[in-house]
MMTF fields as JSON, N, C-alpha, C and O atoms, coordinates in Angstrom:
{
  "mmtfVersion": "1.0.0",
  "mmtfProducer": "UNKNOWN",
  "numBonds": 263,
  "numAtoms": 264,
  "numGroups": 66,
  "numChains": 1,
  "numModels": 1,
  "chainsPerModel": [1],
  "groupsPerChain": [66],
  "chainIdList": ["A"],
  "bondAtomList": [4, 2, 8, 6, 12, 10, 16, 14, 20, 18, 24, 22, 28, 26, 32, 30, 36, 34, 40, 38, 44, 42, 48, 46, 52, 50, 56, 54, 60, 58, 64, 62, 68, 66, 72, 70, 76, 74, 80, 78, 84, 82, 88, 86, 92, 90, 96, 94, 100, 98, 104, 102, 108, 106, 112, 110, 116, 114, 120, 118, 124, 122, 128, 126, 132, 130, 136, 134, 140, 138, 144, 142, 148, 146, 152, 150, 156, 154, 160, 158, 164, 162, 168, 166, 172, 170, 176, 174, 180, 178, 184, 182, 188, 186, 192, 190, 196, 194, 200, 198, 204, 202, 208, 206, 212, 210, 216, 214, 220, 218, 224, 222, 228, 226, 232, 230, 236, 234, 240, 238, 244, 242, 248, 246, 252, 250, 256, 254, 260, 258],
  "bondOrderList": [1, 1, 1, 1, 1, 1, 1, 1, 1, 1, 1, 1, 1, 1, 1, 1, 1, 1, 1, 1, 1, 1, 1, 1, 1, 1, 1, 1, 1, 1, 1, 1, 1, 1, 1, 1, 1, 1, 1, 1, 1, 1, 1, 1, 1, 1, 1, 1, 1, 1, 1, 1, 1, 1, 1, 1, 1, 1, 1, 1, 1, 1, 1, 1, 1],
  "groupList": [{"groupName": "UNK", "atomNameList": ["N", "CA", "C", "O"], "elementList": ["N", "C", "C", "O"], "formalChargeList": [0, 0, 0, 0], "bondAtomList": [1, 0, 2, 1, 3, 2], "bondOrderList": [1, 1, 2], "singleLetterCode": "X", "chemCompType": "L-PEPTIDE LINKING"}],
  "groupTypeList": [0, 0, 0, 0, 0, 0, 0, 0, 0, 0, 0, 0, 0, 0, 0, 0, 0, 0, 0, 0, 0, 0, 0, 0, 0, 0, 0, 0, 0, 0, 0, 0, 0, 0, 0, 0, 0, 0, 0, 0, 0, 0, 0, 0, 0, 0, 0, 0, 0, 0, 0, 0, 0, 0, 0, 0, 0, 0, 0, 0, 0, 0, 0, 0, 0, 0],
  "groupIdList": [1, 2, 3, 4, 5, 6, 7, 8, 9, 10, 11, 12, 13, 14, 15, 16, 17, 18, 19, 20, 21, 22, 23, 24, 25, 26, 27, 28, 29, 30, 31, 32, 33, 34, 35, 36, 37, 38, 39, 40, 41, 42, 43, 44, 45, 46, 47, 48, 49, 50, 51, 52, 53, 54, 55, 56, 57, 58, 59, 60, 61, 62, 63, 64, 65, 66],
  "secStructList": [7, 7, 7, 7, 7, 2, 2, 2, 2, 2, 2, 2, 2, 2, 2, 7, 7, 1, 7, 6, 6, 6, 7, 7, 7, 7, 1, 7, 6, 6, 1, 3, 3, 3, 3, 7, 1, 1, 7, 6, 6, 6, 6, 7, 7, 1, 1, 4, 4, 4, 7, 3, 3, 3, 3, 2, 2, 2, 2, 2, 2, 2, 1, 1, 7, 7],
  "xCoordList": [8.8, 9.253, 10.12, 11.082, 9.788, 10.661, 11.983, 12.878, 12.048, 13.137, 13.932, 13.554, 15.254, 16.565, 16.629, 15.741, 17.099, 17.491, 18.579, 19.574, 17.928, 19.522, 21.038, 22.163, 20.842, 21.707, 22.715, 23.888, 21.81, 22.442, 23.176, 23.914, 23.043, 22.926, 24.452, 25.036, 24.972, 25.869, 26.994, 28.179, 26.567, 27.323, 28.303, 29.528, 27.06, 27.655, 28.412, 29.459, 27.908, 28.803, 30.396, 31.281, 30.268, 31.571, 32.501, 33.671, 31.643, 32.747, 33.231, 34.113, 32.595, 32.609, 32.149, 31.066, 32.723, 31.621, 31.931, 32.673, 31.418, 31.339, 30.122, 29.643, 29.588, 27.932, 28.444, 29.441, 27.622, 27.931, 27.009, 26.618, 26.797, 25.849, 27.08, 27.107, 27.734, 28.434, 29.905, 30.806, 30.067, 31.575, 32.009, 33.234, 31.334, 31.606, 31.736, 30.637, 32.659, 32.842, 31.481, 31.163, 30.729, 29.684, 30.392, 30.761, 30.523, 30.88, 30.466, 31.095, 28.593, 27.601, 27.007, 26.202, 26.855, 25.845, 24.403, 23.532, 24.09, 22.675, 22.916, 21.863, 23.907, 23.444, 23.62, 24.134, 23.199, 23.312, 22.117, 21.5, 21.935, 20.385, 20.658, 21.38, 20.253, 20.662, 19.072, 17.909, 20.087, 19.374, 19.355, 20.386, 17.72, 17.948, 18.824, 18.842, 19.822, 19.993, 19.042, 19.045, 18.466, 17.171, 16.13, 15.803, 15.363, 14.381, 13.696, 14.223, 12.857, 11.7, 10.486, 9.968, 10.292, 9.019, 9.277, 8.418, 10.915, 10.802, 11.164, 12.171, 10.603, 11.228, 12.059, 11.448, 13.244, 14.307, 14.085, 13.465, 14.498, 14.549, 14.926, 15.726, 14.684, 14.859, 15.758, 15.351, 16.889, 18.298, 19.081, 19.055, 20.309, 21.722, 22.443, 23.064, 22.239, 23.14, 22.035, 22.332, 21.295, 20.742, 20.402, 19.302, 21.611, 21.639, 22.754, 23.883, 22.516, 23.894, 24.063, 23.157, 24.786, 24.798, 24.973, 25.812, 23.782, 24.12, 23.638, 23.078, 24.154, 24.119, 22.445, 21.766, 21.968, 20.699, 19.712, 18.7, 20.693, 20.691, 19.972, 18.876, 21.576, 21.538, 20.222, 19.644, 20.213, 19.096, 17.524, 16.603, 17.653, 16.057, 15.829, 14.737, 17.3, 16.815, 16.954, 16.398, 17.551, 17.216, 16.224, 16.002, 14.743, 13.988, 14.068, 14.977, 12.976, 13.077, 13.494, 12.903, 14.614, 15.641, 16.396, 16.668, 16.644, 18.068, 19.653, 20.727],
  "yCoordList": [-71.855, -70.686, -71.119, -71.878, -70.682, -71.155, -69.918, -70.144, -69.083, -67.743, -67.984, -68.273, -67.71, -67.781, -66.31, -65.624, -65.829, -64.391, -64.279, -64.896, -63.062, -62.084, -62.158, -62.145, -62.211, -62.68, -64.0, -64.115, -64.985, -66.058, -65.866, -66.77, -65.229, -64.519, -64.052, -64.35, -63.081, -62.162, -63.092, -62.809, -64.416, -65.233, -66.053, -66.17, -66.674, -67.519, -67.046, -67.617, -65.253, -64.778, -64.365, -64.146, -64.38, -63.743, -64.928, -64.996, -65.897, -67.196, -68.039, -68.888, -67.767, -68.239, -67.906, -68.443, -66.463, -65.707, -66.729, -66.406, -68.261, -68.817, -69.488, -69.837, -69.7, -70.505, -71.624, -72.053, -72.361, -73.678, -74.512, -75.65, -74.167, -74.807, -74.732, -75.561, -73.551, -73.167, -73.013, -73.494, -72.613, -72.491, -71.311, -71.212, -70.37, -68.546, -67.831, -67.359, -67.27, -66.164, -65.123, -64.611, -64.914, -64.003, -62.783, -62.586, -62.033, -60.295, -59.344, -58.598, -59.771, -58.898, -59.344, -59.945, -59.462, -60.131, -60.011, -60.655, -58.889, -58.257, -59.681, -59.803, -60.452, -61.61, -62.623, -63.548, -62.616, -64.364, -64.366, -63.402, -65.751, -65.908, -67.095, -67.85, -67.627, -68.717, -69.583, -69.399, -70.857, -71.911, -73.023, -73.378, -73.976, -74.988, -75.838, -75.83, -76.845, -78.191, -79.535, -80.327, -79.471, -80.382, -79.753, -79.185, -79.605, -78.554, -78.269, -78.943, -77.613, -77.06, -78.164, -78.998, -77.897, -78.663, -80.259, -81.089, -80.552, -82.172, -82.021, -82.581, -81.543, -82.011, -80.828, -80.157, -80.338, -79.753, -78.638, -77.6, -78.888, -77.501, -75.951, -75.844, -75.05, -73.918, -73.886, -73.422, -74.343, -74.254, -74.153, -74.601, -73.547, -73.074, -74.807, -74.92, -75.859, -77.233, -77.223, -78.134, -76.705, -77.309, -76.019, -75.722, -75.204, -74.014, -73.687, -73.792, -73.221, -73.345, -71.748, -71.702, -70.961, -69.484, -70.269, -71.078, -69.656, -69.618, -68.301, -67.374, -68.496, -66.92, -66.937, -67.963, -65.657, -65.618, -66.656, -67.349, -66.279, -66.958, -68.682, -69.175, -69.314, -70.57, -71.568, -72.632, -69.921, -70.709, -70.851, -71.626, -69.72, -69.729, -70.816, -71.336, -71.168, -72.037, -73.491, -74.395, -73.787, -75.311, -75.842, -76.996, -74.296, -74.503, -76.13, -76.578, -76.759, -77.972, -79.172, -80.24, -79.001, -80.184, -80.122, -79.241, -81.531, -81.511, -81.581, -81.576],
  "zCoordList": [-10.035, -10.756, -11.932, -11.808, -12.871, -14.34, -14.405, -15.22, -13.847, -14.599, -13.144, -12.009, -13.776, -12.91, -12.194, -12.7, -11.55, -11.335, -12.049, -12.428, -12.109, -12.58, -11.574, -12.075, -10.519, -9.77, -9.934, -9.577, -10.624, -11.011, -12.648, -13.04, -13.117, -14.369, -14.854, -15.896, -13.56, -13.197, -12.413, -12.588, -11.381, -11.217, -12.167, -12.197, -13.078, -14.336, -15.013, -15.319, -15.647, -16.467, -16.393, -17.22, -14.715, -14.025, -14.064, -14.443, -13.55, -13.497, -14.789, -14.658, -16.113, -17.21, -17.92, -18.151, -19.064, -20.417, -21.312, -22.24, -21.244, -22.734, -22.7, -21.621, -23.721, -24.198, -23.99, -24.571, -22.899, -22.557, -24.019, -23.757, -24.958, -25.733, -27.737, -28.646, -27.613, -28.728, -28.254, -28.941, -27.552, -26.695, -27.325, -27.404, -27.805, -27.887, -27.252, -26.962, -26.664, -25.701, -25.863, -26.937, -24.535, -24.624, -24.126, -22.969, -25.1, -25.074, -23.967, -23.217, -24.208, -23.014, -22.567, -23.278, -21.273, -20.017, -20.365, -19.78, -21.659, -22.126, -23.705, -24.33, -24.166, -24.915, -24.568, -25.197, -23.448, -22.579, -21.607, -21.154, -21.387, -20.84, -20.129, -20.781, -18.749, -18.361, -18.45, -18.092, -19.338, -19.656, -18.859, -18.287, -18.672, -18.207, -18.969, -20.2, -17.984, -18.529, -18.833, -19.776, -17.977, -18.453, -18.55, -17.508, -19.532, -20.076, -18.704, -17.819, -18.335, -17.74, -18.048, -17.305, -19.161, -19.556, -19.713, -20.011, -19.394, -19.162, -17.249, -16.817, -16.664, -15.016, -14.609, -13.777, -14.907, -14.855, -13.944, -14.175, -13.204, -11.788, -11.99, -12.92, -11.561, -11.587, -10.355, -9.29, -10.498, -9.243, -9.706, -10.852, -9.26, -9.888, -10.402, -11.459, -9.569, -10.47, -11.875, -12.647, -12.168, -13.488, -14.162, -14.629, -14.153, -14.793, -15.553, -15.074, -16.923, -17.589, -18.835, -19.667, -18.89, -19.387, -20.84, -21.237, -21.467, -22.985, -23.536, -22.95, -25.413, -26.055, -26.036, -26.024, -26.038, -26.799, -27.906, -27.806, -28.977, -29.973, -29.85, -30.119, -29.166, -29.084, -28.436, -28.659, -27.091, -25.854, -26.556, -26.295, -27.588, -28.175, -29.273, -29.499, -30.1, -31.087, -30.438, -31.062, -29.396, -28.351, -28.335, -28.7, -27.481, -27.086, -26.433, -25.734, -26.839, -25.186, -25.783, -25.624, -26.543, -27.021, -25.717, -24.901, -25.862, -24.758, -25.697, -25.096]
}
């Protein structure tokens, strides 16, 4: 499975509203998206240790850079 739950979503944001990628406080849980740390398409698990809350923005222009 590639998509995190929303559950994990609502965890991250609670325990830390900043873009682990820009270090911006995320405002709304509706502009944050949890990103792999090691891409998907290189290996990278769909599990909460290799999961990290970033903005919208940031997570789409990454794509599968590390």
């Amino acid at each position: 499975q590639r998509n995190f739950p929303y559950s994990l979503k609502q965890k991250l944001f609670n325990e830390n509203p900043y873009c682990a990628i820009s270090g911006q406080k995320i405002l709304s849980i509706e502009d944050a998206e949890v990103d792999h740390i090691l891409p998907y398409s290189k290996g990278g698990k769909t599990e909460e240790s290799n999961a990290q809350l970033v903005l919208r923005y940031f997570n789409r222009a990454k794509n599968n850079k590390q």
